[in-house]
C-alpha positions as CSV (number, residue, x, y, z in Angstrom):
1,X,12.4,-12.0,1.1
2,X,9.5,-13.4,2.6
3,X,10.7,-12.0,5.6
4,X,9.5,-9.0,4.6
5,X,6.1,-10.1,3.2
6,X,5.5,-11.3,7.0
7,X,7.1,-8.6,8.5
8,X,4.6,-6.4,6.4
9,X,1.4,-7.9,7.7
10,X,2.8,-8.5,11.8
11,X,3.0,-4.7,10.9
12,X,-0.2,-4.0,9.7
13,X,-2.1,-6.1,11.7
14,X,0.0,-4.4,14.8
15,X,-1.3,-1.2,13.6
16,X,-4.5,-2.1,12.9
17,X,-5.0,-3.2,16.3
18,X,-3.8,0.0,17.5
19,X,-5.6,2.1,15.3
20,X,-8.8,0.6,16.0
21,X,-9.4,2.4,19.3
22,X,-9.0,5.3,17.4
23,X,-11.9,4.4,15.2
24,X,-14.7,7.0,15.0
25,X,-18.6,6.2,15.4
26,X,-19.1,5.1,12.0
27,X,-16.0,2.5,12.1
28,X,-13.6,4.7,9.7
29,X,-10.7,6.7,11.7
30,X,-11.5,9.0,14.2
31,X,-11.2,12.4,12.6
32,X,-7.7,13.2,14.6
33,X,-6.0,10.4,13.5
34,X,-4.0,12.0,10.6
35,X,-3.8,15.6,9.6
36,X,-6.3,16.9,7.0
37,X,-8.6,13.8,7.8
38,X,-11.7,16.3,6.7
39,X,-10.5,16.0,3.2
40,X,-9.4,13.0,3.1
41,X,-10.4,10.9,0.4
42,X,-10.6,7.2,-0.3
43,X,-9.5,4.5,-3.2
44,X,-12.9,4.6,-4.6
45,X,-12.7,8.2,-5.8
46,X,-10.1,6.8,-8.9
47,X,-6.6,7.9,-7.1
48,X,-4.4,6.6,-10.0
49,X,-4.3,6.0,-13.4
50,X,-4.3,2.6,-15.4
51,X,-1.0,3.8,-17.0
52,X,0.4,4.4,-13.5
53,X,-0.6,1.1,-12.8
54,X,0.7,-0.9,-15.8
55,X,4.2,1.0,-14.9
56,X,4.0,-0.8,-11.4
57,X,3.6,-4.1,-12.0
58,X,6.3,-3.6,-14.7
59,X,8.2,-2.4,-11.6
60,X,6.9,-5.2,-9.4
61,X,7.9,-8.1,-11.8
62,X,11.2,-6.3,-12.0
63,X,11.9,-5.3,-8.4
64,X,9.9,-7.3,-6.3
65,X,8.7,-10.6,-8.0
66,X,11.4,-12.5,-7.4
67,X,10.3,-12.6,-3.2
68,X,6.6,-11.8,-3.2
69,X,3.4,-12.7,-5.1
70,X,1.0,-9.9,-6.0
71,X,-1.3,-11.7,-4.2
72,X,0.4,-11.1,-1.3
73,X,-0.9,-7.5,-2.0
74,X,-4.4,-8.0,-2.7
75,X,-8.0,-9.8,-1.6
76,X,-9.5,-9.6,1.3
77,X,-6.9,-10.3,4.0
78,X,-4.9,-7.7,2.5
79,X,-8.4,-5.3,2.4
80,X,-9.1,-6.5,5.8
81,X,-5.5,-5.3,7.2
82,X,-5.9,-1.8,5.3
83,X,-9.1,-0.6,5.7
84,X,-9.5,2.6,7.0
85,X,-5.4,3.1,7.2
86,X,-3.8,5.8,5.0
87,X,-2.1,4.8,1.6
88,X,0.8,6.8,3.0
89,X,1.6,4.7,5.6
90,X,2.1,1.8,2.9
91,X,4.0,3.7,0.7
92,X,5.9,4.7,3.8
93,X,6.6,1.4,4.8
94,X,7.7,0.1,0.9
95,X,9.8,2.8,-0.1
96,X,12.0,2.7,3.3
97,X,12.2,-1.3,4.1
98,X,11.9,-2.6,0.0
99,X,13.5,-3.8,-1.7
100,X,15.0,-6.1,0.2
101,X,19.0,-6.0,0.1
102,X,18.5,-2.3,-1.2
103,X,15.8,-0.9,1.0
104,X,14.9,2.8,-0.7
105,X,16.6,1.6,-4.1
106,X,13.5,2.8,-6.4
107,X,12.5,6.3,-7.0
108,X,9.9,8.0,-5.5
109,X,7.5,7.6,-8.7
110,X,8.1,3.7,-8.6
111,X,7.2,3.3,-5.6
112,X,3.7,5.5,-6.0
113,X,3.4,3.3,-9.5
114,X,3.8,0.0,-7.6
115,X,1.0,1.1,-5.3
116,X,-1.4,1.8,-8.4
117,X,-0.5,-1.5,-9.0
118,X,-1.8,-2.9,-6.3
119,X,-4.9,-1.1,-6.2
120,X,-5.6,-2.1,-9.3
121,X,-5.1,-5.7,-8.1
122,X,-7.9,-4.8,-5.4
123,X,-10.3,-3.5,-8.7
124,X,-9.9,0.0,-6.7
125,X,-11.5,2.1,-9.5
126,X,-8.8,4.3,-11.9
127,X,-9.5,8.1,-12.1
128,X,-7.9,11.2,-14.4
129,X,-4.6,11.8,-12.1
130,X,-1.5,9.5,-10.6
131,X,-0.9,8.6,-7.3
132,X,1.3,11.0,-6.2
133,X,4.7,10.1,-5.0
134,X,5.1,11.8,-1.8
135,X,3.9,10.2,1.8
136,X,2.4,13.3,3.0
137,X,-0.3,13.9,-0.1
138,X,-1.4,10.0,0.4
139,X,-1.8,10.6,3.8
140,X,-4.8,12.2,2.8
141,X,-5.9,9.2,1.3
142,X,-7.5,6.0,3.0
143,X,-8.5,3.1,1.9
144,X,-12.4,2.0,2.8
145,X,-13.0,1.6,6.6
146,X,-14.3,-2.2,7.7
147,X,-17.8,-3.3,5.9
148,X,-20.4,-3.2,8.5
């Protein structure tokens, strides 16, 4: 329950401490922190779709309401813990530790729709295809490194 909320951002933050001595000289990840970090892309291109995102909060109400907020999931302490980390590592971290009491219990796709949701949340711009469902391909996409 909220367990998890908190163990989510000791997590992040953890990482984002790690990570940022791997930060490159303009403050976003160095380019060997994850593979394919050449073409990597950010949130701001339009990585989902509004329809993708409507089906994730209709899975968030129904999955994880009941313990978290969505604002647990967005502003700028959630921004702040994120920036210049991979979306993959989020999905990563919500498809194998949520929900909790049947951690891994929603599909692939809901998991990738619960993530549009949440960018949406953050007024990350919507684009032309999904957020895919598979941690490897949103690897390849980061969210915006720290404002200078």
């Amino acid at each position: 329950m909220r367990v998890a909320a908190i163990a989510l951002g000791v997590l992040a933050a953890g990482c984002a401490s790690a990570a940022s001595g791997l930060s490159g000289a303009d403050g976003g990840p160095a380019a060997d922190t994850s593979r394919g970090a050449a073409s990597a892309r950010t949130v701001l291109a339009g990585v989902y779709t509004g329809e993708q995102a409507t089906r994730g909060q209709q899975d968030f109400q129904q999955s994880c309401a009941s313990c978290h907020a969505v604002s647990e999931f967005s502003g700028p302490i959630f921004q702040r813990i994120w920036a210049g980390r991979a979306v993959g590592e989020m999905y990563e971290f919500v498809s194998t530790m949520m929900p909790d009491g049947d951690p891994g219990g929603l599909t692939p796709q809901e998991y990738a729709d619960i993530l549009a949701y949440f960018l949406r949340q953050n007024q990350y711009p919507t684009g032309g295809a999904e957020l895919p469902a598979d941690a490897a391909a949103l690897r390849g996409i980061l969210f915006p490194g720290p404002a200078r």
